[in-house]
C-alpha positions in Angstrom: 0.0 0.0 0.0 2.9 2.0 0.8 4.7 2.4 -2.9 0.6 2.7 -4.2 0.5 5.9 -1.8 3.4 7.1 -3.2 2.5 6.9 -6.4 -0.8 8.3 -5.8 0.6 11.3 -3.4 3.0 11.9 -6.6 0.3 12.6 -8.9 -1.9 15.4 -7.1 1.8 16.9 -6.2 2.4 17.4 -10.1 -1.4 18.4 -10.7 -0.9 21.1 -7.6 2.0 21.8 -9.6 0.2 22.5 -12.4 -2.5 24.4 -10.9 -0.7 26.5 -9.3 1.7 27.7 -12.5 -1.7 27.8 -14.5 -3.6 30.1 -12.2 -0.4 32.5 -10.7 1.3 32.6 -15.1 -1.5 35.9 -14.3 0.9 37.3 -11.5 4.0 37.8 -14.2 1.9 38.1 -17.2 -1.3 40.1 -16.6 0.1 43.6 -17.1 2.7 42.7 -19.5 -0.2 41.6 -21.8 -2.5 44.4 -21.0 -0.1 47.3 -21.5 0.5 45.1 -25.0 4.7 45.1 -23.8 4.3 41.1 -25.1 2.0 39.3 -27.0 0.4 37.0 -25.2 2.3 33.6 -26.5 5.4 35.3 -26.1 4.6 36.6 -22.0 3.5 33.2 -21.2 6.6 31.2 -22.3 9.2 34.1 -20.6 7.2 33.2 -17.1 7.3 29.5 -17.8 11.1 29.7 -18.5 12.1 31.9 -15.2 9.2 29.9 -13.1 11.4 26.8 -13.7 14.9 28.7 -12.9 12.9 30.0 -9.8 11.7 25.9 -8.6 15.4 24.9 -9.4 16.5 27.8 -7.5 14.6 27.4 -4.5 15.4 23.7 -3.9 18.6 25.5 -0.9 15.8 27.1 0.7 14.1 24.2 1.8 16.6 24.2 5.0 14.1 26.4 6.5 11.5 25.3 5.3 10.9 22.1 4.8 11.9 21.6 8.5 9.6 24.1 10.1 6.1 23.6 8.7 5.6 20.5 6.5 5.1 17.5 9.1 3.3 14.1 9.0 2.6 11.4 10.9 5.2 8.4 9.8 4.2 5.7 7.7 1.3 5.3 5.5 -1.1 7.6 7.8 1.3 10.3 6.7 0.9 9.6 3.0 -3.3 9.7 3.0 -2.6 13.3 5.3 -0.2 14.1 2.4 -2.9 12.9 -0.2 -5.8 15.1 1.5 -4.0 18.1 1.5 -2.8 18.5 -1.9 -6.5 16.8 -3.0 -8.1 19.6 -0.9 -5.9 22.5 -2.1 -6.2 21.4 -6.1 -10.5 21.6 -5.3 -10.2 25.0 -4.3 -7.9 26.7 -6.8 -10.5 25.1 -9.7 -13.2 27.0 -7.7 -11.4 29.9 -7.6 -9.7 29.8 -10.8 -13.2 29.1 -12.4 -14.7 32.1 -10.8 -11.8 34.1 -11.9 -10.3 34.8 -8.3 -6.3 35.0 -7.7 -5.6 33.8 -4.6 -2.8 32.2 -2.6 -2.1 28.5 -3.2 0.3 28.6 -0.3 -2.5 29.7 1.8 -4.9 27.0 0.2 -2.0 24.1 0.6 -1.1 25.1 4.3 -5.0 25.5 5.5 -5.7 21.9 3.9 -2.3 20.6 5.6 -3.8 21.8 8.7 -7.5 20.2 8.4 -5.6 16.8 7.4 -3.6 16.9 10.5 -6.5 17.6 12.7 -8.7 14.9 10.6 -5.6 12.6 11.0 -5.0 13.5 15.0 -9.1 12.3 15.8 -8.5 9.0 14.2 -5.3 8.8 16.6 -2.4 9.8 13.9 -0.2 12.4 15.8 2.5 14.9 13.9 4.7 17.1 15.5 3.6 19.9 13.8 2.7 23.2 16.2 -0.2 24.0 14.3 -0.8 27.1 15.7 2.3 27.9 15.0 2.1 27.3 11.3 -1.2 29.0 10.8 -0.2 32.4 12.0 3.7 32.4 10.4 2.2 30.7 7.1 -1.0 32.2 6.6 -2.2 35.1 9.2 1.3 37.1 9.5 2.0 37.3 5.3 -1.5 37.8 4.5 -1.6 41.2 6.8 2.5 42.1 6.1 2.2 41.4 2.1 -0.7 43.4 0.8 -0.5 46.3 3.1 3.2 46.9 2.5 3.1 46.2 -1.0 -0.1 48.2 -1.7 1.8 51.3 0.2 4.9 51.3 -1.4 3.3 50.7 -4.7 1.3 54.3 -4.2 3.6 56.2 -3.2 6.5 55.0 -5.7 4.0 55.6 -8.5 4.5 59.3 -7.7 8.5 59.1 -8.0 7.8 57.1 -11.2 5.5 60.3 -12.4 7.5 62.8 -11.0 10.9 60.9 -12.9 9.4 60.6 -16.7 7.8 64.5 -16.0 9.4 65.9 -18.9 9.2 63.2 -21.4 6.3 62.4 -24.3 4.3 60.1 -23.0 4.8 57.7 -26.1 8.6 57.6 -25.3 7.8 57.0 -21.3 5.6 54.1 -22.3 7.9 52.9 -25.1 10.8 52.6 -22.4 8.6 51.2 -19.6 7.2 49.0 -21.4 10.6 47.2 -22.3 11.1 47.4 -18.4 8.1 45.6 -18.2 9.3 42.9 -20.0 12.2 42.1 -17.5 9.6 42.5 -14.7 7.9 39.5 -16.3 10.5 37.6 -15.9 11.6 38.3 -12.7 8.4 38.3 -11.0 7.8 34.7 -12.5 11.6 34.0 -11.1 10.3 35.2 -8.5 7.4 32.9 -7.9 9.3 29.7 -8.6 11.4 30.9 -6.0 8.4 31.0 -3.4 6.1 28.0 -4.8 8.4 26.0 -5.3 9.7 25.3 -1.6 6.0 24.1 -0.6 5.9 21.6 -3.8 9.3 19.9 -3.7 8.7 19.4 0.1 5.9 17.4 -0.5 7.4 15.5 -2.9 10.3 14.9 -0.4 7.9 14.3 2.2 6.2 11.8 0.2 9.5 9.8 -0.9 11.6 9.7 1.4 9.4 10.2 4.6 9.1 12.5 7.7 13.0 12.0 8.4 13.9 13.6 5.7 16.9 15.2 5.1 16.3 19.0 3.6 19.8 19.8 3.3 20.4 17.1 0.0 17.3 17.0 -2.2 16.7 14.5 -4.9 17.6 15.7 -8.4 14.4 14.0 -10.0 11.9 16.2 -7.2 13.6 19.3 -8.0 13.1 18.5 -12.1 10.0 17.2 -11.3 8.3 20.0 -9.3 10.2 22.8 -12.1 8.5 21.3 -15.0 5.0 20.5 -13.6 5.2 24.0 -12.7 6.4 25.4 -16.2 3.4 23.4 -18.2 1.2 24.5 -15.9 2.4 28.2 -16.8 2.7 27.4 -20.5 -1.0 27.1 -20.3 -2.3 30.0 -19.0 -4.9 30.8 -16.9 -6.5 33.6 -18.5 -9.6 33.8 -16.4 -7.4 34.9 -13.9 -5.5 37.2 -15.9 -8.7 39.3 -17.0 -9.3 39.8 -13.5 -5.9 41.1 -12.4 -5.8 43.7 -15.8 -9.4 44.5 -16.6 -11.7 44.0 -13.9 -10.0 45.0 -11.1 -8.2 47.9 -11.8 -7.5 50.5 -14.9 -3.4 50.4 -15.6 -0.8 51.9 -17.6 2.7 50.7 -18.3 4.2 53.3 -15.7 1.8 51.6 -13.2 2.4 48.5 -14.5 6.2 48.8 -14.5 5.9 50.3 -10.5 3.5 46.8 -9.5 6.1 44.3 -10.8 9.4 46.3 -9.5 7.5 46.2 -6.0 6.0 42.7 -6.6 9.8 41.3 -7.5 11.4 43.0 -4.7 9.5 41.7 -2.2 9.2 38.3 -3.1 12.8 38.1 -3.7 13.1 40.0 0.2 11.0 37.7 1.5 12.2 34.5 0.3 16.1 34.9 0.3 16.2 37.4 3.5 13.5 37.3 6.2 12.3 33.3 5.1 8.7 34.8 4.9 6.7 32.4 2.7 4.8 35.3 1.2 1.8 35.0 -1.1 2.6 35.7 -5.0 -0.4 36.5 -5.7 -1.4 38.4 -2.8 2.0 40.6 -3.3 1.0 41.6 -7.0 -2.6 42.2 -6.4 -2.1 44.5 -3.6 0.8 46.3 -5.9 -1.2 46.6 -8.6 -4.2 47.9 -6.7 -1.6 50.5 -5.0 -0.1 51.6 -8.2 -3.9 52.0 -9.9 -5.3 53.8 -7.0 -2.8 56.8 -7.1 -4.4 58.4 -9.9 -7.3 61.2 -10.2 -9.9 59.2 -11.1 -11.8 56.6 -9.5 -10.0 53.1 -11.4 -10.5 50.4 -8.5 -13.8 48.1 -9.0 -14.4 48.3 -4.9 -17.3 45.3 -5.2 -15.1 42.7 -6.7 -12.2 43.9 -4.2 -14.1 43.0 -1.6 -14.9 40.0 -3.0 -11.3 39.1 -3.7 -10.6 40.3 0.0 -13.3 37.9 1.5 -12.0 34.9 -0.7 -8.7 35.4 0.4 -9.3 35.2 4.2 -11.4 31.8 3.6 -9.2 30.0 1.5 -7.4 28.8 4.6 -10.8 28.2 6.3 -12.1 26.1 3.1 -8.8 24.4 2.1 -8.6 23.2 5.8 -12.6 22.0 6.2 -11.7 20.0 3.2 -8.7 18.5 3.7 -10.4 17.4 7.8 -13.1 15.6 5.3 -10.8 13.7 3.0 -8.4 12.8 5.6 -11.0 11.0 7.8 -12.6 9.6 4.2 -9.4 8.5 3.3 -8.3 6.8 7.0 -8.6 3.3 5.9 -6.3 3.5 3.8 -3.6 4.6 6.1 -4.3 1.7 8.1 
């Protein structure tokens, strides 16, 4: 039963994997295609390239954190808690993806960890894990630092950016920011291989070589593995996503555009290689972009599906863990 879990745990990894480059490709490609700085084919392929150098990249990082949140119980048990989660967290982003809804897939992955632990613990499967602990530095502390901060800085440092290209034709100032635009895609993708993929090649080293696992010397096949479900899943697309992020949410311009992705890129890159903060991709370049929209004279924010996004985003956990508490106790007797 043991190799079948495996197997099985392997296969909603790489559709998690999947998922989650399909519905975040919008993060690094949204603006890029609505300021027309790419074409669309072209946007989508950069992201998929630097998502993969970001998973590959990532794979050090897991020193941190593949020791301090991602626990299991031993044996099989752990497997079916492994199996719940990532079940649980794929159910959710097709919701949300379907309803055209960025949100965190961190978030949604760490909530349905949570619920499969506590599912696991009533059927008298113990882990280590402080779960209280995880909830509030892997869901509660990012989701308050992460918007706020990159919604501020985004406003104000759309005023610099104004102030800067004061004196130039606007058709040269959008000419030149939309080529800086261009590297933004790229490193904001970079920049989300470089987040994600810590949480998906944990798993898969979880899964393989069990709750003793040593994070310091990681597989070469889970690192490959977790970079190229990641890049197909970009290479797709998921546009839904994307018209939210650059038509519905907010009106932008490639000076605002440029501003969301130089903040979205330097804090992902701050928070992953500095301060250890698993912060949300998604949460980072929503919050920038509504910071760099809103600092203009006219009203540009649709308020109604903010607050929807808002209300999603504070659930996900909520859901995700409800979930992964049903699958886990549905999925007991196999752990047995």
């Amino acid at each position: 039963m043991t190799v079948a879990l495996t197997a099985v745990v392997i296969v909603f990894a790489s559709v998690f994997a999947f998922l989650n480059g399909f519905r975040d490709a919008s993060n690094a490609v949204g603006l890029t295609v609505r300021t027309r700085a790419l074409t669309p084919s072209i946007a989508v392929a950069l992201a998929a390239a630097f998502n993969v150098v970001g998973v590959l990249t990532s794979a050090w990082l897991l020193t941190y954190f593949g020791g301090s949140w991602l626990s299991t119980p031993d044996g099989d048990a752990g497997l079916v808690v492994l199996v719940a989660t990532l079940a649980s967290a794929s159910v959710w982003n097709v919701f949300l993806w379907w309803r055209g809804y960025p949100s965190s897939s961190t978030h949604a992955l760490v909530g349905a960890l949570i619920g499969a632990t506590l599912g696991a613990a009533l059927r008298g499967h113990g882990a280590s894990t402080d779960l209280l602990d995880v909830l509030w530095m892997q869901v509660w502390l990012p989701l308050l630092v992460s918007p706020l901060l990159a919604f501020g800085v985004a406003f104000f440092l759309t005023s610099s950016v104004t102030w800067i290209v004061r004196y130039s034709q606007p058709s040269e100032a959008h000419a030149s920011l939309r080529a800086a635009q261009s590297v933004g895609t790229a490193a904001v993708a970079f920049g989300h291989g470089l987040q994600d993929g810590q949480r998906i090649i944990a798993v898969l080293v979880l899964a393989t070589l069990g709750s003793h696992s040593d994070w310091q010397s990681v597989p070469v096949w889970v690192v490959a593995f977790a970079a190229v479900a990641l890049g197909i899943g970009t290479l797709a697309g998921g546009w839904r996503v994307t018209y939210t992020l650059s038509h519905r949410l907010v009106r932008t311009d490639p000076l605002r555009g440029f501003v969301s992705q130089l903040v979205s890129t330097a804090m992902l890159f701050f928070g992953a290689l500095w301060l250890h903060l698993p912060l949300s991709t998604t949460h980072t370049v929503t919050a920038s972009i509504l910071g760099a929209g809103t600092n203009q004279k006219f009203g540009s924010v649709n308020g109604q599906l903010l607050l929807r996004l808002i209300a999603f985003w504070i659930l996900t956990p909520f859901a995700t863990g409800a979930l992964g508490f049903v699958f886990a106790l549905a999925l007991d007797p196999l752990g047995r």
